[in-house]
N, CA, C and O atoms as a GROMACS GRO file, in nm:
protein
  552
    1UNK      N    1   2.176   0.822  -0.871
    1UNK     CA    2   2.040   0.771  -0.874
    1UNK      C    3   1.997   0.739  -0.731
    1UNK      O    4   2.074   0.690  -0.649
    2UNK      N    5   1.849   0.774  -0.698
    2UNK     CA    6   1.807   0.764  -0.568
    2UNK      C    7   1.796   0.610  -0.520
    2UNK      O    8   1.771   0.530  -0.610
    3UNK      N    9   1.811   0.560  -0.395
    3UNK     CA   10   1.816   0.422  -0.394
    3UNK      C   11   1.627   0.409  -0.379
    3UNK      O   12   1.561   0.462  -0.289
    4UNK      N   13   1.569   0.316  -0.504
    4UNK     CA   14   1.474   0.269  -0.540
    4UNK      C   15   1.388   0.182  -0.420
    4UNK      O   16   1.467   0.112  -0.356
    5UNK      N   17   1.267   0.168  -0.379
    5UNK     CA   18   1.188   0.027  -0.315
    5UNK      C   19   1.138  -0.048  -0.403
    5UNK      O   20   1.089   0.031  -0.484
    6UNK      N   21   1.119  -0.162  -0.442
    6UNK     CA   22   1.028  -0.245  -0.497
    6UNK      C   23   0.950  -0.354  -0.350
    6UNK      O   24   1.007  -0.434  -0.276
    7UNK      N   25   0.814  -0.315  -0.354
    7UNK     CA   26   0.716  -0.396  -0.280
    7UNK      C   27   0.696  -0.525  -0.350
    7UNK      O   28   0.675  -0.487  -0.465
    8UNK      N   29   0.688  -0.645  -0.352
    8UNK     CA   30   0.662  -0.761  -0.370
    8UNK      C   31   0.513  -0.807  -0.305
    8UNK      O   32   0.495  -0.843  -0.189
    9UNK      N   33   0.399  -0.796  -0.426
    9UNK     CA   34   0.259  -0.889  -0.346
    9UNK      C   35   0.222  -0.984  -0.403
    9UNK      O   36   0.249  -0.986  -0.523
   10UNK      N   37   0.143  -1.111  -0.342
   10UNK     CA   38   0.098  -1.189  -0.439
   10UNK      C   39  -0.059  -1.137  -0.451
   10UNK      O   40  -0.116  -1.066  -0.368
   11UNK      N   41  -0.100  -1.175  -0.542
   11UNK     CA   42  -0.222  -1.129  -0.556
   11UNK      C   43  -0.291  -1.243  -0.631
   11UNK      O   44  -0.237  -1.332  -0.696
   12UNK      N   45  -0.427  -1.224  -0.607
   12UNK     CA   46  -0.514  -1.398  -0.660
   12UNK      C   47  -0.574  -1.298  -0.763
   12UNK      O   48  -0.628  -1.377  -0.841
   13UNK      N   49  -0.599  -1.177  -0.811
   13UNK     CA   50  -0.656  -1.137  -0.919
   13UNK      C   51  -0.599  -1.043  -0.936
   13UNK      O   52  -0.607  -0.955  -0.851
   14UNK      N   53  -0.500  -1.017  -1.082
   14UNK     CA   54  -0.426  -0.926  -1.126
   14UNK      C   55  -0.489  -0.820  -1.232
   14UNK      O   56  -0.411  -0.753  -1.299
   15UNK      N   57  -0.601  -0.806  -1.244
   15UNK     CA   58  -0.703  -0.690  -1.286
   15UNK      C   59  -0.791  -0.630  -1.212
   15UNK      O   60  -0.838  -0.519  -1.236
   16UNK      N   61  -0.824  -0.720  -1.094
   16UNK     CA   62  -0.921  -0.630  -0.955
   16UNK      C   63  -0.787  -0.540  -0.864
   16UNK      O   64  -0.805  -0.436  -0.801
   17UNK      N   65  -0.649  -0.616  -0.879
   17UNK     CA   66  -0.551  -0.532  -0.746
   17UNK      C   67  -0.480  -0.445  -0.863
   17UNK      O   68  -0.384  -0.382  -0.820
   18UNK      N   69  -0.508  -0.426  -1.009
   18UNK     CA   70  -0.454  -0.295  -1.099
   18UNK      C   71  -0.540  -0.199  -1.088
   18UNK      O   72  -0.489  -0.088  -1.106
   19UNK      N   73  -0.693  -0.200  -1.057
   19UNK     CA   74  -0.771  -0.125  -1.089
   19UNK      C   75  -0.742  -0.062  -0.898
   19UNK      O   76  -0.705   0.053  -0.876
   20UNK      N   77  -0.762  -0.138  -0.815
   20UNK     CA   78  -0.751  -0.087  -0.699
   20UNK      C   79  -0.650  -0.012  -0.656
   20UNK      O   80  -0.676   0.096  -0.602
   21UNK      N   81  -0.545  -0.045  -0.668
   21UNK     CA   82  -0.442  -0.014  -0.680
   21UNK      C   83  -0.416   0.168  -0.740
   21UNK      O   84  -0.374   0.260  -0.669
   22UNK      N   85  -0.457   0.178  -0.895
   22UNK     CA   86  -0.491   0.285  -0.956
   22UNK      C   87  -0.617   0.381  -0.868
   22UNK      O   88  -0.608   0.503  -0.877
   23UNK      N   89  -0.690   0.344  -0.814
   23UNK     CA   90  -0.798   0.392  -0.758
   23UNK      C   91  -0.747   0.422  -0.618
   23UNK      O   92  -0.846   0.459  -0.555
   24UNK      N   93  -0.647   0.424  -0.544
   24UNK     CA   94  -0.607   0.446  -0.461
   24UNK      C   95  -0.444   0.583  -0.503
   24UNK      O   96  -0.363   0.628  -0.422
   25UNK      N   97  -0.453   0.607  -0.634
   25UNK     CA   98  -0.363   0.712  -0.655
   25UNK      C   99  -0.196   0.634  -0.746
   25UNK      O  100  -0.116   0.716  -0.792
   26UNK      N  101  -0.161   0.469  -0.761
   26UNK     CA  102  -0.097   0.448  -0.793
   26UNK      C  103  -0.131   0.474  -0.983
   26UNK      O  104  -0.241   0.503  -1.030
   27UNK      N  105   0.023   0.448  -1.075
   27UNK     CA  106   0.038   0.418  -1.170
   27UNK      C  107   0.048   0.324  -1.226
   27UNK      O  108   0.100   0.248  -1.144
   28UNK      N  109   0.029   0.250  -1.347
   28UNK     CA  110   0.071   0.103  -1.377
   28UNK      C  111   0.192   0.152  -1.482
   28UNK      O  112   0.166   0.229  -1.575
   29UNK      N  113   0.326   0.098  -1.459
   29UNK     CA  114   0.411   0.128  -1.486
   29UNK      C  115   0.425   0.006  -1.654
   29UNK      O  116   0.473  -0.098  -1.607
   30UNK      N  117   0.408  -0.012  -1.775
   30UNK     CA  118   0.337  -0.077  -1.859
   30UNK      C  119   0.495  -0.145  -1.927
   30UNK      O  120   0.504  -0.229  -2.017
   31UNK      N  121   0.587  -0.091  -1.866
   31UNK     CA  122   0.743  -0.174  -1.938
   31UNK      C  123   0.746  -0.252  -1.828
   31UNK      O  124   0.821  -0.348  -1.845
   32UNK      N  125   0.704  -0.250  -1.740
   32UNK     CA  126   0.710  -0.399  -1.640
   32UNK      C  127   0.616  -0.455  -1.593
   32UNK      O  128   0.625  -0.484  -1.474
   33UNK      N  129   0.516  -0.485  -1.653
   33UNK     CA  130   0.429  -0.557  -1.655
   33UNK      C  131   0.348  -0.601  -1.711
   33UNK      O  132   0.266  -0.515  -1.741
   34UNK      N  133   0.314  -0.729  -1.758
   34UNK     CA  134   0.225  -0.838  -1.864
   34UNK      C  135   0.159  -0.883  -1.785
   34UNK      O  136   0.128  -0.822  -1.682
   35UNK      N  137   0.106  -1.044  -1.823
   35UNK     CA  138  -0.033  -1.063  -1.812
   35UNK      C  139  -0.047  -1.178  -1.613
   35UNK      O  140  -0.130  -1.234  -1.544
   36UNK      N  141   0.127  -1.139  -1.617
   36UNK     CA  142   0.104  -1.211  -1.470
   36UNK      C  143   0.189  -1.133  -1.361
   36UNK      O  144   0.236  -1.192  -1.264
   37UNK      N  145   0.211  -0.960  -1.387
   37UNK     CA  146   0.262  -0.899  -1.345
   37UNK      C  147   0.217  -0.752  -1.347
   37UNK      O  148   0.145  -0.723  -1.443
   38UNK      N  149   0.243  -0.668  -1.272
   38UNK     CA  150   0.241  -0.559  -1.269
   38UNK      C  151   0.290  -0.445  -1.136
   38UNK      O  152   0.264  -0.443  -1.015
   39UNK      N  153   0.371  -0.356  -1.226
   39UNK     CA  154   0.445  -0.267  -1.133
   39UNK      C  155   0.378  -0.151  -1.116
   39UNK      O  156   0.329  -0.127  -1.227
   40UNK      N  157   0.343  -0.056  -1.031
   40UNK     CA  158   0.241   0.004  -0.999
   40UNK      C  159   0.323   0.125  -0.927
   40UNK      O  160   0.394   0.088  -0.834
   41UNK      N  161   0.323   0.262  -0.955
   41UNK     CA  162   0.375   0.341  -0.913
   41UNK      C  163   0.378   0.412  -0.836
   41UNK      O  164   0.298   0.501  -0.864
   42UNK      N  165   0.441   0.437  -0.718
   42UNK     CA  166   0.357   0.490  -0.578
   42UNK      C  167   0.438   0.657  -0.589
   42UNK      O  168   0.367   0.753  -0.560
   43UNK      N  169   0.543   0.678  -0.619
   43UNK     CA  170   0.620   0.788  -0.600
   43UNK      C  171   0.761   0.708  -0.704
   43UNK      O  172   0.782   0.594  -0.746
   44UNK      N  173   0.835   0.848  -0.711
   44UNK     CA  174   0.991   0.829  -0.801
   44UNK      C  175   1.078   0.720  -0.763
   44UNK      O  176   1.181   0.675  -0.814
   45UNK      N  177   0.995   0.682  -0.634
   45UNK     CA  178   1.124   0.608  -0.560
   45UNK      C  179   1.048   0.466  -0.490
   45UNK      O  180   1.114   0.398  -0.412
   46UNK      N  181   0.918   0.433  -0.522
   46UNK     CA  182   0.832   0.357  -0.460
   46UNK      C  183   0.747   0.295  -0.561
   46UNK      O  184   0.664   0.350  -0.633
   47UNK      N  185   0.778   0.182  -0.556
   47UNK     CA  186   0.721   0.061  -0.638
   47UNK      C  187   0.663  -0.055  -0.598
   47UNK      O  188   0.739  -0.125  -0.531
   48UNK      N  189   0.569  -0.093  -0.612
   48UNK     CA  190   0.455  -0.186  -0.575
   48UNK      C  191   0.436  -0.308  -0.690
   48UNK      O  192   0.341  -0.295  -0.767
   49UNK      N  193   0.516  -0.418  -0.701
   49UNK     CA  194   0.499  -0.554  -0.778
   49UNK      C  195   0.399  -0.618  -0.724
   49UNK      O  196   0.400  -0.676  -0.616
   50UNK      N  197   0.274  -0.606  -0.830
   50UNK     CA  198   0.174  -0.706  -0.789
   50UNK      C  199   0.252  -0.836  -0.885
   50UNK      O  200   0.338  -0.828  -0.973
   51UNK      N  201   0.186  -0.945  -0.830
   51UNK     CA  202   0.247  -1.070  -0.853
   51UNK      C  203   0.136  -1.194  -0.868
   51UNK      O  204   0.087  -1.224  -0.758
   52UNK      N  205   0.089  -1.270  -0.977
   52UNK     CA  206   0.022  -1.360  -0.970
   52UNK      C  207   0.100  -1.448  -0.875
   52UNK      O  208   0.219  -1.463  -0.845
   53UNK      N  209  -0.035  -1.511  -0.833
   53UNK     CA  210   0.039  -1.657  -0.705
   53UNK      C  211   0.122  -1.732  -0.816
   53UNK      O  212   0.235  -1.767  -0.781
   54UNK      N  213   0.091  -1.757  -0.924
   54UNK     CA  214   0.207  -1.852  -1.014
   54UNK      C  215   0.310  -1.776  -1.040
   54UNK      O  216   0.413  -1.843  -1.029
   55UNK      N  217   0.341  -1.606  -1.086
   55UNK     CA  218   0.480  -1.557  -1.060
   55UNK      C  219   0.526  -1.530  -0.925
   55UNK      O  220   0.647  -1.528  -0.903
   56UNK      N  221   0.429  -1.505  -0.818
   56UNK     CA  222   0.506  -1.518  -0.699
   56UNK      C  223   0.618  -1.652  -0.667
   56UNK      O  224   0.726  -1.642  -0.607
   57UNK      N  225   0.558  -1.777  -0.726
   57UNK     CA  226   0.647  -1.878  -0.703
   57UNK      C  227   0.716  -1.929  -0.805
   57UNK      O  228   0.706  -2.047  -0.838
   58UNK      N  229   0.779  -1.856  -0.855
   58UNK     CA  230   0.890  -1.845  -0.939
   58UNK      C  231   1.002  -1.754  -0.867
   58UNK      O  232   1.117  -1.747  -0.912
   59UNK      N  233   0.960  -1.685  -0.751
   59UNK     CA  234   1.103  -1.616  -0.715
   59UNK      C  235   1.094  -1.695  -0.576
   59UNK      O  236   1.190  -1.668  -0.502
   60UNK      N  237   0.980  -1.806  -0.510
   60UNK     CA  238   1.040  -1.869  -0.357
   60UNK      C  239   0.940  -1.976  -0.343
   60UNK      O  240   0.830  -1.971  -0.397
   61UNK      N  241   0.973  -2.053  -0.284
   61UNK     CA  242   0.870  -2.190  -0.268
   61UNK      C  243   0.804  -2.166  -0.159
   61UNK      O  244   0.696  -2.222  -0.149
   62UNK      N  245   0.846  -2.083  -0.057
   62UNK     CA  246   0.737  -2.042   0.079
   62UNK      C  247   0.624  -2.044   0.010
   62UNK      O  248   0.600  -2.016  -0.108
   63UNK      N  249   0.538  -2.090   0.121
   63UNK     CA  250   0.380  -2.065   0.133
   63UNK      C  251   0.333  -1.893   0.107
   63UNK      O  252   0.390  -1.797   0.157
   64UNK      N  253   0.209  -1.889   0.011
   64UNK     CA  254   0.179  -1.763   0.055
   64UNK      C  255   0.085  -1.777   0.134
   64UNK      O  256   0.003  -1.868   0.124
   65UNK      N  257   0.083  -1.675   0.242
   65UNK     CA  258  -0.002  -1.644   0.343
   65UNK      C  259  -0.112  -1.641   0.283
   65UNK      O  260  -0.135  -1.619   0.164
   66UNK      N  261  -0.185  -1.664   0.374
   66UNK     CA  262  -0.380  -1.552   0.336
   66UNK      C  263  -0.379  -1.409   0.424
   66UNK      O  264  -0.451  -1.384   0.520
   67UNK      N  265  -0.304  -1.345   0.380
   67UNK     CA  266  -0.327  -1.183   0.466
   67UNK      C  267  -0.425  -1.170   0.480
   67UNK      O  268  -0.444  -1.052   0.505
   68UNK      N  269  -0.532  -1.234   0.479
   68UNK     CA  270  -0.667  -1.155   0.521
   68UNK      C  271  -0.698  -1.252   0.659
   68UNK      O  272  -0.798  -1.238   0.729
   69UNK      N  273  -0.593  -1.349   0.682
   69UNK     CA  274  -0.607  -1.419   0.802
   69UNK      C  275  -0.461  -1.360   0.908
   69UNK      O  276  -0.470  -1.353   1.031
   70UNK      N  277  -0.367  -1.332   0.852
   70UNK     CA  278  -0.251  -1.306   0.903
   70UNK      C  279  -0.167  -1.168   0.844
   70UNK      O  280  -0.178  -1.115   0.734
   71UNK      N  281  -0.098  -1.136   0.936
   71UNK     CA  282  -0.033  -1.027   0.829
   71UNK      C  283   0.145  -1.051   0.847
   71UNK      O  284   0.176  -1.080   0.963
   72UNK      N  285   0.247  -1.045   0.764
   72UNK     CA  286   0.359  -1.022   0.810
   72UNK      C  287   0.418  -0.926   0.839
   72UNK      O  288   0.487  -0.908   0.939
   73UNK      N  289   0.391  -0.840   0.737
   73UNK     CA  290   0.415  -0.632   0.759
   73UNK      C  291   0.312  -0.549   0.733
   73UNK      O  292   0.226  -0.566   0.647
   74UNK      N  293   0.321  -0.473   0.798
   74UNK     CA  294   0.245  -0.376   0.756
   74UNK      C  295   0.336  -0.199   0.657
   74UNK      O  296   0.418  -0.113   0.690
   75UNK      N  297   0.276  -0.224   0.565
   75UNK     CA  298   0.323  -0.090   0.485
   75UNK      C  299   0.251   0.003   0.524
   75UNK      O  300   0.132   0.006   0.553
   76UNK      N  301   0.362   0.109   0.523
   76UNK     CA  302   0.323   0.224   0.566
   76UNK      C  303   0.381   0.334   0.447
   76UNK      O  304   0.496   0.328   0.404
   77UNK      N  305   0.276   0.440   0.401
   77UNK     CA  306   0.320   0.548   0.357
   77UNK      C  307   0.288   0.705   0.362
   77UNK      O  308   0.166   0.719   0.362
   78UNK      N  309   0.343   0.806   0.365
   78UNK     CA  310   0.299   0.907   0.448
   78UNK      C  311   0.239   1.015   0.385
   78UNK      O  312   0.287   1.033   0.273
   79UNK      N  313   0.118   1.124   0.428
   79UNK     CA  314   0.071   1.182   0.339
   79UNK      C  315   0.092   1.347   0.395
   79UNK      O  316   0.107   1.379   0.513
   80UNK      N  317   0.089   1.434   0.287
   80UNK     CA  318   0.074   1.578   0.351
   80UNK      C  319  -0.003   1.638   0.454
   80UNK      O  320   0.028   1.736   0.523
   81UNK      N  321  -0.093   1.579   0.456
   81UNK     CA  322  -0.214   1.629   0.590
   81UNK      C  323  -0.261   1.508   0.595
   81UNK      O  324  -0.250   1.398   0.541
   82UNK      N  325  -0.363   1.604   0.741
   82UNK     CA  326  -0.446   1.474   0.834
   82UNK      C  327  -0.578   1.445   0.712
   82UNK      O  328  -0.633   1.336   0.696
   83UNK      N  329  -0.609   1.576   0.632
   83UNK     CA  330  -0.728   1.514   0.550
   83UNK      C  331  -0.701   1.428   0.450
   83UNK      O  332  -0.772   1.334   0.416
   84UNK      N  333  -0.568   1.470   0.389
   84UNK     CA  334  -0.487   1.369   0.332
   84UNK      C  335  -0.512   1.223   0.340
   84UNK      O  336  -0.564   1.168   0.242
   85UNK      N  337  -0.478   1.145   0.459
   85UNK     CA  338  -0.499   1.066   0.489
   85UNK      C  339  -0.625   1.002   0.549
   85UNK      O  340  -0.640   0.896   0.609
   86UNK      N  341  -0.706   1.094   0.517
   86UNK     CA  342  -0.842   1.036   0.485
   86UNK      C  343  -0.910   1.001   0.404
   86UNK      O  344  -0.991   0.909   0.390
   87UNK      N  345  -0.854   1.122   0.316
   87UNK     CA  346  -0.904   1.068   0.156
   87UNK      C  347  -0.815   0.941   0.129
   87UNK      O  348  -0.879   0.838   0.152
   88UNK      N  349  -0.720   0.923   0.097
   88UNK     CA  350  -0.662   0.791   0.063
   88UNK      C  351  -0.739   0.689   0.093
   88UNK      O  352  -0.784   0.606   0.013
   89UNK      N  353  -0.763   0.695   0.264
   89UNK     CA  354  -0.852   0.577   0.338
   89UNK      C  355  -0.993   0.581   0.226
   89UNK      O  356  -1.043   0.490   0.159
   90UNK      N  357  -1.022   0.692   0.236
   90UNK     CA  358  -1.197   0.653   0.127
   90UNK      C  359  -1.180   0.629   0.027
   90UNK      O  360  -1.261   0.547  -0.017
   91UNK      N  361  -1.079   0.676  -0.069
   91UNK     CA  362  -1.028   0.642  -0.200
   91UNK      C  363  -1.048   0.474  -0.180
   91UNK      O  364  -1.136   0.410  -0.237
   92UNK      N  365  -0.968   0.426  -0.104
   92UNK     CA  366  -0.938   0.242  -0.094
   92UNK      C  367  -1.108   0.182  -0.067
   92UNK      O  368  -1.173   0.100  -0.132
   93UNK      N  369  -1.139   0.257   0.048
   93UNK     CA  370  -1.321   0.197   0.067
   93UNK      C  371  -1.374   0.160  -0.066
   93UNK      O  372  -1.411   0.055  -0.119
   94UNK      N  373  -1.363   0.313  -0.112
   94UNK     CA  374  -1.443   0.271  -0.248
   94UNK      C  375  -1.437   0.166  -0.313
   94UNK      O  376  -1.528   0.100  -0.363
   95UNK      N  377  -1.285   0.145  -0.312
   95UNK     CA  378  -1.252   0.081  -0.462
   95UNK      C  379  -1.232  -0.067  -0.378
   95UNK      O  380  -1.140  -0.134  -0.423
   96UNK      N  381  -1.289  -0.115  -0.287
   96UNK     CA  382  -1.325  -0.225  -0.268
   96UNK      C  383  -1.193  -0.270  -0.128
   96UNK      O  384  -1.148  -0.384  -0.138
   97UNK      N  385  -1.152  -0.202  -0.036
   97UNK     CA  386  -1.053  -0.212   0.044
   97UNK      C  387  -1.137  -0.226   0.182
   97UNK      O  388  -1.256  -0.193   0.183
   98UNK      N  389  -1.091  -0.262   0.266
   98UNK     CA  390  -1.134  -0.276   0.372
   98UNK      C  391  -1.112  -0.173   0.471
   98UNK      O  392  -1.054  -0.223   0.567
   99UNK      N  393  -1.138  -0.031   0.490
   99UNK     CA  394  -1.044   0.058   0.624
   99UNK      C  395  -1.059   0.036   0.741
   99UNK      O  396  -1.159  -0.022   0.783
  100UNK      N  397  -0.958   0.079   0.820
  100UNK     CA  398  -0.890   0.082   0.956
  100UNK      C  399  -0.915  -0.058   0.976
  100UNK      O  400  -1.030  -0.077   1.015
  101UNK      N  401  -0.840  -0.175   0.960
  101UNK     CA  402  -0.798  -0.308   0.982
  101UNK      C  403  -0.704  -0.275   1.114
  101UNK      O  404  -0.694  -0.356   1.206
  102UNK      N  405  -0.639  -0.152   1.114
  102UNK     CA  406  -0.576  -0.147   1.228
  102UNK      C  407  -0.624  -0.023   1.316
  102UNK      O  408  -0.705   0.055   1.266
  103UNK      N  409  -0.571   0.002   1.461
  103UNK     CA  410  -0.687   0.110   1.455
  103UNK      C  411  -0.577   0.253   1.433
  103UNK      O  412  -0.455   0.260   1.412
  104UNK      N  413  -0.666   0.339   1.447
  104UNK     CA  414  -0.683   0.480   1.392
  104UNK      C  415  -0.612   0.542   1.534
  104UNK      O  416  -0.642   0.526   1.652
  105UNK      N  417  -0.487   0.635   1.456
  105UNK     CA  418  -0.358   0.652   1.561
  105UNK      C  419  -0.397   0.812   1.566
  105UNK      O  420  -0.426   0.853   1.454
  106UNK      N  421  -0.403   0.914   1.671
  106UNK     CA  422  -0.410   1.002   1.659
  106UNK      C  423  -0.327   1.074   1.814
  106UNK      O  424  -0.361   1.084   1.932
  107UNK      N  425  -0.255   1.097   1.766
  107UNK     CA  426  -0.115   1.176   1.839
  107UNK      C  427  -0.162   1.351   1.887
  107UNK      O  428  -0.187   1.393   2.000
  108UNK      N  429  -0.162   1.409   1.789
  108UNK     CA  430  -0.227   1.551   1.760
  108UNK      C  431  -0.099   1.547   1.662
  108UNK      O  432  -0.119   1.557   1.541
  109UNK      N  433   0.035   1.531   1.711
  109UNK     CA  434   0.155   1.549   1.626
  109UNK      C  435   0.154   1.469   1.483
  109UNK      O  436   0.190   1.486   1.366
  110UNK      N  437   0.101   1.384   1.554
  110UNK     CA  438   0.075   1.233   1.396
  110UNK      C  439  -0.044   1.204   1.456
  110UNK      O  440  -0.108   1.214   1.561
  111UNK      N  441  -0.048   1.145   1.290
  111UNK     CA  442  -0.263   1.087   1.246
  111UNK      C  443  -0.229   0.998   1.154
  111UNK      O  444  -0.160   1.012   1.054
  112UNK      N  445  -0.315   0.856   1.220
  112UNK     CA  446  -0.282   0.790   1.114
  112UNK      C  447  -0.372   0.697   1.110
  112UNK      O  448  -0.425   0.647   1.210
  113UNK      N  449  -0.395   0.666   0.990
  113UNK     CA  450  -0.515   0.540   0.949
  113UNK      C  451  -0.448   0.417   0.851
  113UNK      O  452  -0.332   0.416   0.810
  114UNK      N  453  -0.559   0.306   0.824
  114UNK     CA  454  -0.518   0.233   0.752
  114UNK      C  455  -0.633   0.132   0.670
  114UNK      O  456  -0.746   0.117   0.717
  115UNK      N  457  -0.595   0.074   0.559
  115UNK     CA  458  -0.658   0.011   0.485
  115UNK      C  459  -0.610  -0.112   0.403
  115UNK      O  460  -0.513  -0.086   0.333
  116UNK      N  461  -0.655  -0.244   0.396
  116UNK     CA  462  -0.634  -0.322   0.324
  116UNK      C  463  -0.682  -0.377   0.212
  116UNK      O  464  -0.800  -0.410   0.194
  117UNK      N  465  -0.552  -0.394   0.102
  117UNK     CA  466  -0.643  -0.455  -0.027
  117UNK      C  467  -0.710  -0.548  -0.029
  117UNK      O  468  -0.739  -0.615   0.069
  118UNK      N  469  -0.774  -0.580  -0.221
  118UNK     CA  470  -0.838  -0.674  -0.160
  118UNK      C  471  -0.813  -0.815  -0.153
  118UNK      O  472  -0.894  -0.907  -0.157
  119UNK      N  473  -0.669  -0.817  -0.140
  119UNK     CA  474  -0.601  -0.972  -0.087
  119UNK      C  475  -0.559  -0.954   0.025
  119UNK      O  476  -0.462  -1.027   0.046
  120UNK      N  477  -0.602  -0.852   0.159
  120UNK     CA  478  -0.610  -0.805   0.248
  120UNK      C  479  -0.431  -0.771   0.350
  120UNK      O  480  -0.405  -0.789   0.469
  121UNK      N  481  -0.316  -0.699   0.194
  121UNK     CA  482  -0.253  -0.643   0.237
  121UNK      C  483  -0.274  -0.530   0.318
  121UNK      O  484  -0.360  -0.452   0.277
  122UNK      N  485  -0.217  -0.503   0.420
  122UNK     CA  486  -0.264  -0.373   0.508
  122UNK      C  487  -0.192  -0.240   0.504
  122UNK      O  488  -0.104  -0.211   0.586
  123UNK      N  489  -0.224  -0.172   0.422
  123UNK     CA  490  -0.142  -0.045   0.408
  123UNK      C  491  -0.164   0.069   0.522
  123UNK      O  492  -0.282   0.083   0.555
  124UNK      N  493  -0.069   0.153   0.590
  124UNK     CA  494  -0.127   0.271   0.688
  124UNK      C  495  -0.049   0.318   0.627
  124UNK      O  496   0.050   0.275   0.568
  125UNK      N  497  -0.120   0.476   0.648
  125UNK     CA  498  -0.116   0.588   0.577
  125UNK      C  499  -0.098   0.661   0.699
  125UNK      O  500  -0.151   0.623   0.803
  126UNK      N  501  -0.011   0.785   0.693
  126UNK     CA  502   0.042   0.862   0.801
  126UNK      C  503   0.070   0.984   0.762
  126UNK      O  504   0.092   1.015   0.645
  127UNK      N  505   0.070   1.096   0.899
  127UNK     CA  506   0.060   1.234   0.849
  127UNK      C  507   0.127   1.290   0.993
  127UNK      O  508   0.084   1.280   1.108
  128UNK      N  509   0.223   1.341   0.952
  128UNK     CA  510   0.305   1.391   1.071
  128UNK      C  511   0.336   1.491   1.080
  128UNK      O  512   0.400   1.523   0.980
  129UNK      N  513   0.323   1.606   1.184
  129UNK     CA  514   0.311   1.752   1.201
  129UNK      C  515   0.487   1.744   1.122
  129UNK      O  516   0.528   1.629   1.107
  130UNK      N  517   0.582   1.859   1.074
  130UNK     CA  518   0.695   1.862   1.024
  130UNK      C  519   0.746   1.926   1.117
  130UNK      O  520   0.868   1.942   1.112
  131UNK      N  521   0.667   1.985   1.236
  131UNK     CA  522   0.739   2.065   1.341
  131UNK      C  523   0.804   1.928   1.430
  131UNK      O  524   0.899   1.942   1.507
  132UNK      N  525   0.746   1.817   1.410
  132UNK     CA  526   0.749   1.691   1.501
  132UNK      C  527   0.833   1.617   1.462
  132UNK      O  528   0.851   1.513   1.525
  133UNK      N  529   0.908   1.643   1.350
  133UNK     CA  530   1.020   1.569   1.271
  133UNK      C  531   1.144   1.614   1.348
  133UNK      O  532   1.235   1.546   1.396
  134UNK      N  533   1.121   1.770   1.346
  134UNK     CA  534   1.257   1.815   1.385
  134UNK      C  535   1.274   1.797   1.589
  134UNK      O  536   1.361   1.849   1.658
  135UNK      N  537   1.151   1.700   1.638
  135UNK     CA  538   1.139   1.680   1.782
  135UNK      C  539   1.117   1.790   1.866
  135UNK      O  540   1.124   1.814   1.987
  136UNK      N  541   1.081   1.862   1.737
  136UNK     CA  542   0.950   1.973   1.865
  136UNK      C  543   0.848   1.957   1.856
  136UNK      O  544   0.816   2.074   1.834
  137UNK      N  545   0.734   1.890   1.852
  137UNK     CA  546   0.577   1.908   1.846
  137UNK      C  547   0.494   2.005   1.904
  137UNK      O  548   0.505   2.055   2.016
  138UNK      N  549   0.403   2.028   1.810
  138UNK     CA  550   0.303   2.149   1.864
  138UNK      C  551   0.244   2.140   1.978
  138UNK      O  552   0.170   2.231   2.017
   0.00000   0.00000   0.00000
């Protein structure tokens, strides 16, 4: 079995960050998640736990941040092309996200943008020539 991610968010509204979430290309995965949870499917191997602030603190007594004042990480995930990763970025606009919170990376080899939900996690999205993997770039 492939070794799995699970993302951990808190979220202050767990029906505006399912719908966004979905509107940005994820799944709601429906055996793990009820009415103060939800697992959200990014890929076979990539999982996204939204988390009410009351189940977030059930797994730690830390403070949650206000990401829309601070950030601790930034997620990153990568797309087939540079248009690729544009659409994603407008996909999130739409559905109520904030884009390029960070700025807009353009290499020629890599392109990359970004967008935050709307509890102002910051996701970037990335697109990297495959000639540039193997450390030759075009």
């Amino acid at each position: 079995m492939p070794q799995l991610i699970f993302i951990n968010l808190p979220v202050a509204d767990l029906a505006r960050s399912i719908a966004f979430y979905e509107a940005v290309g994820a799944t709601r995965n429906p055996v793990f998640s009820d009415e103060t949870a939800a697992c959200m499917v990014i890929s076979d191997v990539i999982h996204v736990m939204l988390l009410t602030h009351d189940k977030w603190r059930t797994f730690t007594d830390r403070q949650i941040p206000d990401a829309q004042a601070s950030a601790q990480v930034l997620l990153c995930l990568s797309q087939d092309s540079r248009p690729a990763v544009d659409a994603v970025v407008g996909r999130a606009e739409r559905a109520g996200g904030a884009p390029d919170p960070t700025p807009t990376q353009d290499h020629g080899f890599m392109y990359g943008r970004s967008y935050a939900d709307p509890d102002g996690h910051i996701w970037e999205v990335m697109w990297m020539d495959p000639a540039a993997v193997g450390g030759e770039p075009k």
